[in-house]
Backbone as JSON Lines, residues from 0, in Angstrom:
{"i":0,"aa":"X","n":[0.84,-1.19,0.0],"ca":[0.0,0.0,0.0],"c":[0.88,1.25,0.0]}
{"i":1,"aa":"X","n":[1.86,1.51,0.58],"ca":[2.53,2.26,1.04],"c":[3.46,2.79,-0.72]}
{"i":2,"aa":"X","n":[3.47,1.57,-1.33],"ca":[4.55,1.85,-2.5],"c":[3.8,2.09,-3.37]}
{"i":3,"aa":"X","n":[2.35,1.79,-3.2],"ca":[0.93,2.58,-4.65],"c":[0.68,3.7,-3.92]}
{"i":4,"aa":"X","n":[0.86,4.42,-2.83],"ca":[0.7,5.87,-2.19],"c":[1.58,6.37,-2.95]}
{"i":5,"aa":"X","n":[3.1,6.33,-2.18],"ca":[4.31,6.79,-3.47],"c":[4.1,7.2,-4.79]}
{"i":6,"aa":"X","n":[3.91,6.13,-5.58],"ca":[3.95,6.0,-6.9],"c":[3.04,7.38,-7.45]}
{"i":7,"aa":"X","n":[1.51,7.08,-6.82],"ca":[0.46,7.84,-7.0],"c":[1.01,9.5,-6.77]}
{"i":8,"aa":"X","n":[1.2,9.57,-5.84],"ca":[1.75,10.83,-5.05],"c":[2.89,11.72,-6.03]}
{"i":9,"aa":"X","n":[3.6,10.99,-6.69],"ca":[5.26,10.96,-7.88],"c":[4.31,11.18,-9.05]}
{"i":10,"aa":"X","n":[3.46,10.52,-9.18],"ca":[2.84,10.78,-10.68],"c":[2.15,11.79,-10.94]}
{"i":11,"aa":"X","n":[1.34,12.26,-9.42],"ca":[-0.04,13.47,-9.91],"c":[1.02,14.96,-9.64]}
{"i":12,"aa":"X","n":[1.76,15.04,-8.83],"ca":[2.45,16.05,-8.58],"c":[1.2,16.97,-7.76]}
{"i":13,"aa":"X","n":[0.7,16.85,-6.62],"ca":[-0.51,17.68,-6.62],"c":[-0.23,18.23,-5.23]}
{"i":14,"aa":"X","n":[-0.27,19.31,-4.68],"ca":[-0.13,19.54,-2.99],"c":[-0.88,19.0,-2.13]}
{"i":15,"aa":"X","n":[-1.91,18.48,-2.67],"ca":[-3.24,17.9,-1.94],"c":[-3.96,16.69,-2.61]}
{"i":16,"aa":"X","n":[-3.98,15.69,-1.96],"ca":[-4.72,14.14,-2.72],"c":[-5.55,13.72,-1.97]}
{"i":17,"aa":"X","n":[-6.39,13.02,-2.2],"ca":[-7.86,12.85,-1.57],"c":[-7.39,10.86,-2.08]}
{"i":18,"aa":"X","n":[-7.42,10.62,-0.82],"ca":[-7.64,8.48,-1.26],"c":[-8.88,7.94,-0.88]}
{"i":19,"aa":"X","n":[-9.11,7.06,-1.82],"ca":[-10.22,6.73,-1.99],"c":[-9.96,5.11,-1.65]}
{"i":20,"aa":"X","n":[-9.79,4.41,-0.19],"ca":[-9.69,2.81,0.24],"c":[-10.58,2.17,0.17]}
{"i":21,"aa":"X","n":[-10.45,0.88,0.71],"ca":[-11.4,0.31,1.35],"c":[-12.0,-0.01,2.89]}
{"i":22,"aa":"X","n":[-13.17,0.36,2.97],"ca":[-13.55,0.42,4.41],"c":[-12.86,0.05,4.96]}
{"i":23,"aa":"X","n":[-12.38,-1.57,4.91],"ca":[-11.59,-1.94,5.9],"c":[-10.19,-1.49,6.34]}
{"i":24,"aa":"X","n":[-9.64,-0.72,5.43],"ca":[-8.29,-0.58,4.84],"c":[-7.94,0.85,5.39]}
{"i":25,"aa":"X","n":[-9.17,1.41,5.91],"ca":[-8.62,3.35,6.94],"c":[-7.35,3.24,7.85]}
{"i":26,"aa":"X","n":[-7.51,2.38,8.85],"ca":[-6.77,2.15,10.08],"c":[-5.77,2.12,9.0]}
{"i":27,"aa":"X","n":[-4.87,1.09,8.4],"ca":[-3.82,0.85,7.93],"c":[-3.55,2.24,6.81]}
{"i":28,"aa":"X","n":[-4.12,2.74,6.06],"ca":[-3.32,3.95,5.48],"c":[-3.47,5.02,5.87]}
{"i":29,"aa":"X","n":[-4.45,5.14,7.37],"ca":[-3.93,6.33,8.24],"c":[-2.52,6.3,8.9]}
{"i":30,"aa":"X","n":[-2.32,5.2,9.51],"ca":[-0.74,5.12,9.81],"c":[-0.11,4.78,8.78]}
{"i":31,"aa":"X","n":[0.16,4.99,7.74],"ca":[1.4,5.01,6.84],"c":[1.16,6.22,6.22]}
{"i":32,"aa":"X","n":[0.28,7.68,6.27],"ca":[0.42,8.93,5.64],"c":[1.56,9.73,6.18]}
{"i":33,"aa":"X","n":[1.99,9.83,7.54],"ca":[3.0,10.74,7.78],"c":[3.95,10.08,7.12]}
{"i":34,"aa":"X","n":[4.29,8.66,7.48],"ca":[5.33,7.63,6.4],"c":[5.65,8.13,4.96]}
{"i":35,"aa":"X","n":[4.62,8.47,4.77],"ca":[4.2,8.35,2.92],"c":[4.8,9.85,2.94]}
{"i":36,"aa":"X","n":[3.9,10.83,3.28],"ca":[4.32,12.27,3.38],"c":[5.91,12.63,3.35]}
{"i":37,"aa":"X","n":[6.18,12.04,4.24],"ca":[7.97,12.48,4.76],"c":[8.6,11.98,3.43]}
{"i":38,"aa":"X","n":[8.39,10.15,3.31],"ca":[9.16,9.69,2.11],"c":[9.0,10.43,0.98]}
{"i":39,"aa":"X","n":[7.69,10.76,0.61],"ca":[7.64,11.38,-0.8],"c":[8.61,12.74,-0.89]}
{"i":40,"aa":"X","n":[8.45,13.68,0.22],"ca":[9.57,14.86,0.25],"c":[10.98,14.72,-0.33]}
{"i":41,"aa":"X","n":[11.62,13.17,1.03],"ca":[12.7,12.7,0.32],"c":[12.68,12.15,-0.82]}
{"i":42,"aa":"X","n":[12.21,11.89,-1.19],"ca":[12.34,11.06,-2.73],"c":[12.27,12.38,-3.71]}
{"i":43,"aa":"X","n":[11.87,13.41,-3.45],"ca":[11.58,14.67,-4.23],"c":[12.97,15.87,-4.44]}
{"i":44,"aa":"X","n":[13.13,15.2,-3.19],"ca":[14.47,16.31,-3.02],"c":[15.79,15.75,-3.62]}
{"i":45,"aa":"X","n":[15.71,14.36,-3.02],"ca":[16.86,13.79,-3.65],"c":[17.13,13.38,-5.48]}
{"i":46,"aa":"X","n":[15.8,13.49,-6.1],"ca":[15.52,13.34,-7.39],"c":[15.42,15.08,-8.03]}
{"i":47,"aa":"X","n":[15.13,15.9,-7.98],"ca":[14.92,17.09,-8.18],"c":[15.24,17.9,-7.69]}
{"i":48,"aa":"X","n":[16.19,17.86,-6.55],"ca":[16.82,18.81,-5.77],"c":[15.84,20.24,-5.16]}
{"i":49,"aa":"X","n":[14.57,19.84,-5.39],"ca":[13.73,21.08,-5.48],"c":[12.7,20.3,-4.15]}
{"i":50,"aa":"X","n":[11.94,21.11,-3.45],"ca":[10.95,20.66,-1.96],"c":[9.6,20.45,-2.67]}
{"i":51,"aa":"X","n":[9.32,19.43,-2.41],"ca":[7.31,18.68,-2.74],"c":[7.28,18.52,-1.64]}
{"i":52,"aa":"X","n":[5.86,18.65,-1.37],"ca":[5.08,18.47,-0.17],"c":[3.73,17.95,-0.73]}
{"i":53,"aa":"X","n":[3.44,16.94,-0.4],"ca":[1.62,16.3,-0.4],"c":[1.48,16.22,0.73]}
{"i":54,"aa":"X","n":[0.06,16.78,0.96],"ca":[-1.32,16.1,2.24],"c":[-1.87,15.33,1.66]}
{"i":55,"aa":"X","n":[-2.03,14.09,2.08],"ca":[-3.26,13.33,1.7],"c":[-4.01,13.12,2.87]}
{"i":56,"aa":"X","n":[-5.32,13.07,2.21],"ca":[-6.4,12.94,2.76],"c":[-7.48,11.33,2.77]}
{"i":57,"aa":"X","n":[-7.37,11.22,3.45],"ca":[-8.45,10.19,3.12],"c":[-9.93,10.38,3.06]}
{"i":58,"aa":"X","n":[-10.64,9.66,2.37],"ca":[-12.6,10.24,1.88],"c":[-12.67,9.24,2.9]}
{"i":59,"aa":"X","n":[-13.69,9.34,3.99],"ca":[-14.18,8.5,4.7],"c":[-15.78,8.37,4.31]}
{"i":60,"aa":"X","n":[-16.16,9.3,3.38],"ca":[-17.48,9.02,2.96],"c":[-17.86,8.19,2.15]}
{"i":61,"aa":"X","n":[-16.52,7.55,1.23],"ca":[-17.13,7.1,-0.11],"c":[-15.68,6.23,-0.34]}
{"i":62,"aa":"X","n":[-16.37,4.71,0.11],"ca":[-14.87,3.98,0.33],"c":[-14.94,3.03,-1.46]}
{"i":63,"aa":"X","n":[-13.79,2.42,-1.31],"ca":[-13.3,1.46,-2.49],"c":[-14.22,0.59,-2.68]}
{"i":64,"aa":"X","n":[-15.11,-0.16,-3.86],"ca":[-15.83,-1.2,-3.88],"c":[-15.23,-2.09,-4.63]}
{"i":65,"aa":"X","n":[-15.76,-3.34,-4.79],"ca":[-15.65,-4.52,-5.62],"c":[-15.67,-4.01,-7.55]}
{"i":66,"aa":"X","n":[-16.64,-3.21,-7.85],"ca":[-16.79,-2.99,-8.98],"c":[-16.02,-1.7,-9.72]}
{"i":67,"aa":"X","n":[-14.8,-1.39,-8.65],"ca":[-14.0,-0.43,-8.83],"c":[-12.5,-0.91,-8.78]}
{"i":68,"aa":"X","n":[-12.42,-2.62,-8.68],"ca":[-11.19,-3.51,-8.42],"c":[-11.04,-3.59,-7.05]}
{"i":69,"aa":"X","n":[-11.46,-2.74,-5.97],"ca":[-11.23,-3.2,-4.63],"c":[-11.36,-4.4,-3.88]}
{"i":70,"aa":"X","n":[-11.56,-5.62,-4.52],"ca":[-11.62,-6.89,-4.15],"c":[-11.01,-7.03,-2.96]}
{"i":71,"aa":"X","n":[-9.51,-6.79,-3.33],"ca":[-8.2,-7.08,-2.42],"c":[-7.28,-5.75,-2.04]}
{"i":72,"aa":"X","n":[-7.79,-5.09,-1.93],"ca":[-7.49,-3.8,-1.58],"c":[-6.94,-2.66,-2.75]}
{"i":73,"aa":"X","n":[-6.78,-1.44,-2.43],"ca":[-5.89,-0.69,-3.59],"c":[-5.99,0.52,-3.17]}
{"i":74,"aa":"X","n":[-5.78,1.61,-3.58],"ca":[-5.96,3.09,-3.52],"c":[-6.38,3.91,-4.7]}
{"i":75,"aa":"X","n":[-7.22,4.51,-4.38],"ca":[-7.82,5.57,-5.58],"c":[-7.08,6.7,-5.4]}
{"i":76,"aa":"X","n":[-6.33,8.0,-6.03],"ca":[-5.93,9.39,-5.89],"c":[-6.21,10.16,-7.06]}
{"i":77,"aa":"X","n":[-7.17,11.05,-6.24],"ca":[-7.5,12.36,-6.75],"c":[-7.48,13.58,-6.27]}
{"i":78,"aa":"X","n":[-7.74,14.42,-7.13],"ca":[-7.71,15.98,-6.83],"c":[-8.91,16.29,-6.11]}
């Protein structure tokens, strides 16, 4: 989970991301956002020599379903 946060986070370039889990799946990518946050900085600085910063957010209103691939977990990121 932690390395599709990354990835996501590297690709949109956005100051602010909204994830879209699965119900069950809050607890676990609430504790890995400061994780995620800090790493993505480093990974930003050391690749671009320049400072990124993302917040992500998690939607607690409107979680991951089956007919969206969430079977087995995943992450949605948007603006």
């Amino acid at each position: 989970m932690k390395s599709l946060l990354l990835q996501g986070m590297i690709k949109l370039l956005e100051k602010e991301l909204i994830l879209k889990v699965r119900r069950e799946d809050i607890k676990l990518v609430k504790d890995l956002i400061p994780e995620c946050e800090t790493e993505y900085s480093e990974i930003m600085m050391q690749e671009t020599k320049e400072e990124y910063k993302t917040k992500l957010i998690i939607n607690e209103k409107d979680f991951l379903n089956n007919t969206e691939g969430g079977e087995c977990g995943g992450v949605v990121l948007y603006v």
